[in-house]
C-alpha positions in Angstrom: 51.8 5.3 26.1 49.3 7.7 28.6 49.3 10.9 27.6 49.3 12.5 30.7 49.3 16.6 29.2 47.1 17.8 26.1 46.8 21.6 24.7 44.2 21.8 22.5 44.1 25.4 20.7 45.2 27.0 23.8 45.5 30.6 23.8 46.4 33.0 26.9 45.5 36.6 25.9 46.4 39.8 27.9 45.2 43.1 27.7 47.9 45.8 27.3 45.8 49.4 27.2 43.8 49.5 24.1 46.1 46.4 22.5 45.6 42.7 23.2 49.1 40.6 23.7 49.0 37.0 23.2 51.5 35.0 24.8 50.5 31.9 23.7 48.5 31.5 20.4 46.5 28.3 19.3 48.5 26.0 20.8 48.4 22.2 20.5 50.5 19.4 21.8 50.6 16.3 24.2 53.0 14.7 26.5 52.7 11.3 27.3 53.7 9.9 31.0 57.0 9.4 32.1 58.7 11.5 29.6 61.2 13.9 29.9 60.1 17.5 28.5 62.2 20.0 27.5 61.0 23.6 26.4 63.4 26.0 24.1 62.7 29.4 23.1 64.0 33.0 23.9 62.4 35.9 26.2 59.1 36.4 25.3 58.3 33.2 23.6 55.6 32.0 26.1 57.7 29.2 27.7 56.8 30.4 31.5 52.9 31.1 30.7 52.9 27.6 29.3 54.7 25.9 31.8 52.1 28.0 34.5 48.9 27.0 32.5 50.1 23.2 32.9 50.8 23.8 36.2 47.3 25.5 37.4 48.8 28.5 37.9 47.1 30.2 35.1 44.2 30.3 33.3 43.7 29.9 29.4 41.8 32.2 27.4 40.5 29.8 24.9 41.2 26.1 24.6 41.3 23.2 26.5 44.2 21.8 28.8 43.5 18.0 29.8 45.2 16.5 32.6 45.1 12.9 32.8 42.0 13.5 31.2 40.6 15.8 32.9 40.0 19.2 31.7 41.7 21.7 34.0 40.8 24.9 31.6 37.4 25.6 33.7 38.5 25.1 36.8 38.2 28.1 39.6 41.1 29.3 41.7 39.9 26.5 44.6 39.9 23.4 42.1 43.1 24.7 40.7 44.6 25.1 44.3 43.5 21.3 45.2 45.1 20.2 41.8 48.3 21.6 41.9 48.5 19.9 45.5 47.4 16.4 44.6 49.5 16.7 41.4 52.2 19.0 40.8 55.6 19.5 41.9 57.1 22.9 40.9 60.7 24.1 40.8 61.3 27.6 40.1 64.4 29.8 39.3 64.7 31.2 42.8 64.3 28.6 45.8 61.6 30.2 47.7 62.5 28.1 51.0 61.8 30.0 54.7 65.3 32.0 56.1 63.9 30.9 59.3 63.6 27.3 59.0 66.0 24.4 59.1 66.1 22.4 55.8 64.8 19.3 57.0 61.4 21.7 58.3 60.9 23.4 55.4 60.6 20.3 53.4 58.2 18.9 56.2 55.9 21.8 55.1 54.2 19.7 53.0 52.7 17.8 55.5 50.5 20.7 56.1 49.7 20.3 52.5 48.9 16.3 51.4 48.7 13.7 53.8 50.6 10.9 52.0 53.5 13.5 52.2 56.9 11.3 51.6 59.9 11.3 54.8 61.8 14.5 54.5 65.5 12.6 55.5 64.5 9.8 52.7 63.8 12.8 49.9 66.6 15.1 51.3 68.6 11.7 50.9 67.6 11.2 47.4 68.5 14.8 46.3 72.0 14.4 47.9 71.5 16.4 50.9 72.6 13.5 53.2 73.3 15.6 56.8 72.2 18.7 56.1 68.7 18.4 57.7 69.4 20.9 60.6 71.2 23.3 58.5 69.4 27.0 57.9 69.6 28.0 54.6 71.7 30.7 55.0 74.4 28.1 55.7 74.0 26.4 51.9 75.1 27.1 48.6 72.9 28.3 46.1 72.8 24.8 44.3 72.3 23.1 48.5 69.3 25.4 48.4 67.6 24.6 45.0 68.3 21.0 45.7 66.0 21.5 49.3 63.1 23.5 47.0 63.3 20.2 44.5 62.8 17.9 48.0 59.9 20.1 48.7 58.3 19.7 45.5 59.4 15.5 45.6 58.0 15.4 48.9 54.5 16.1 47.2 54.7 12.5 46.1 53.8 14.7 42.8 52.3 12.9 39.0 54.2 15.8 37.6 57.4 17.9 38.2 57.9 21.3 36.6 61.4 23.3 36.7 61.1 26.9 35.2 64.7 27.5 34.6 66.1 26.1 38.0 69.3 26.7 37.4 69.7 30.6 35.6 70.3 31.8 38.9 73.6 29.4 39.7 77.4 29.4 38.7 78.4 26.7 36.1 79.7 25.0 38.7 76.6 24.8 41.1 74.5 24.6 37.8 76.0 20.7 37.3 75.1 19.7 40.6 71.4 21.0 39.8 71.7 19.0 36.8 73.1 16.0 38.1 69.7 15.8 40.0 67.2 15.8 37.4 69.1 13.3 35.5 68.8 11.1 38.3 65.1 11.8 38.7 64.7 11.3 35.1 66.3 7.7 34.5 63.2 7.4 37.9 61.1 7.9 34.6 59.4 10.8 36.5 57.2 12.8 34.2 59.0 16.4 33.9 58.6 19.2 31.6 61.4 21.7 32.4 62.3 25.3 31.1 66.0 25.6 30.4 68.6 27.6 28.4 71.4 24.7 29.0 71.9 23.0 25.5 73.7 20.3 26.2 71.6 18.4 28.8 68.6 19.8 26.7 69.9 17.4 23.9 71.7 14.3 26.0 68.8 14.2 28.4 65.2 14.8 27.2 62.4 12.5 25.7 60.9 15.2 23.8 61.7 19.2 23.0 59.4 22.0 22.2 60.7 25.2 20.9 58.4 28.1 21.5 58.9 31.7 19.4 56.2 34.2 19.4 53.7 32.4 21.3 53.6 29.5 19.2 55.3 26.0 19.2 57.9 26.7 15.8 59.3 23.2 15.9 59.0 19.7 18.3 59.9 16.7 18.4 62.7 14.4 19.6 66.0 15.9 20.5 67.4 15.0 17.2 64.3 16.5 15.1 64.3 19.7 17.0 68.0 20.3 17.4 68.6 19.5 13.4 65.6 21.2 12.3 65.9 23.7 9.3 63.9 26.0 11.1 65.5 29.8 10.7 64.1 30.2 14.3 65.5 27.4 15.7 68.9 27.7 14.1 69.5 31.7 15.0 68.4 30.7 18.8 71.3 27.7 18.7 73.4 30.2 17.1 73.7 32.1 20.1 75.1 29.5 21.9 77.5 28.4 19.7 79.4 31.5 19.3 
């Protein structure tokens, strides 16, 4: 299999006054194409600064970060800018779509970005937002909403999606429907890495899981590795949903 994502030694450092904070600390992984990534881990663990790095959004402080080979971690703010809009789809806990345009518009946006920009009606299709085109967002639900910022980032024609917690800001109910979707998109074989708390599709629908603590990958693997590891970590942070 292609391993589309590698982390070599990867570190992301910040500055605090006088004290230096790593959020992520040496680390080292690969995901290969068409899998299904899931990342674990409470506040604080790094899961957003990794899911940013991959995504071009953030420099490393030491390491390497290869995307389809090519190593991203040098690249200046324009390189990154023209990456993330050849290759990267992202998703992020609020929807960030215009108040002022209709749904079907703000998924055209992209055409300002890429040329081989896919139909908006075909992606807004896809995504289950069949007749809604002219709507304004104000006239959606919160789950109608994230489902237009997911056509967006489709729309991209993206190699890679990322989610950082799509759905934290949604009702159970609302949170299914969000769900429902990247099921879908996965059994496309689409190549995702998503930040979640939601266990359940965590362990029914992902290739592979990472569990991040203190900046540094504590255990990964398959579903079944990760979610029956003997990890202390790991087994306090599933504790807390299981009570």
């Amino acid at each position: 299999m292609k391993k589309c994502i590698e982390f070599n030694g990867v570190s992301k450092k910040y500055e605090v006054g006088e004290k230096a904070f790593y959020a992520l600390n040496d680390v080292s992984f690969s995901i290969d194409q068409h899998e299904m990534v899931v990342i674990l881990g409470p506040s604080g663990a790094g899961k957003s600064t990794l899911l940013n790095i991959m995504g071009g959004m953030d420099h490393v402080t030491d390491g390497k970060v290869y995307m389809d080979g090519l190593d991203i971690s040098g690249y200046s703010e324009k390189e990154l800018t023209e990456y993330r809009a050849k290759n990267i789809g992202f998703i992020f806990q609020f929807y960030n779509i215009l108040p002022t345009l209709t749904v079907k518009e703000n998924v055209d946006l992209i055409r300002d970005v890429v040329k081989n920009a896919k139909d908006s009606i075909e992606i807004l299709n896809k995504v289950g937002l069949n007749g809604q085109e002219n709507k304004f967002p104000n006239q959606l639900s919160g789950g109608e909403q994230q489902r237009v910022s997911i056509a967006r980032a489709l729309a991209l024609n993206p190699d890679i999606l990322f989610f950082d917690e799509p759905t934290s800001a949604l009702d159970p109910e609302l949170t299914a429907e969000i769900l429902k979707v990247i099921r879908e998109l996965a059994m496309e074989h689409m190549t995702m890495v998503i930040v979640t708390h939601e266990m359940n599709f965590a362990r029914n629908v992902s290739d592979h899981v990472i569990f991040m603590d203190g900046g540094v990958i504590a255990v990964e693997g398959t579903p079944e590795e990760v979610f029956d590891s003997s990890n202390e970590r790991m087994k306090e942070f599933l504790g807390k949903f299981n009570d």
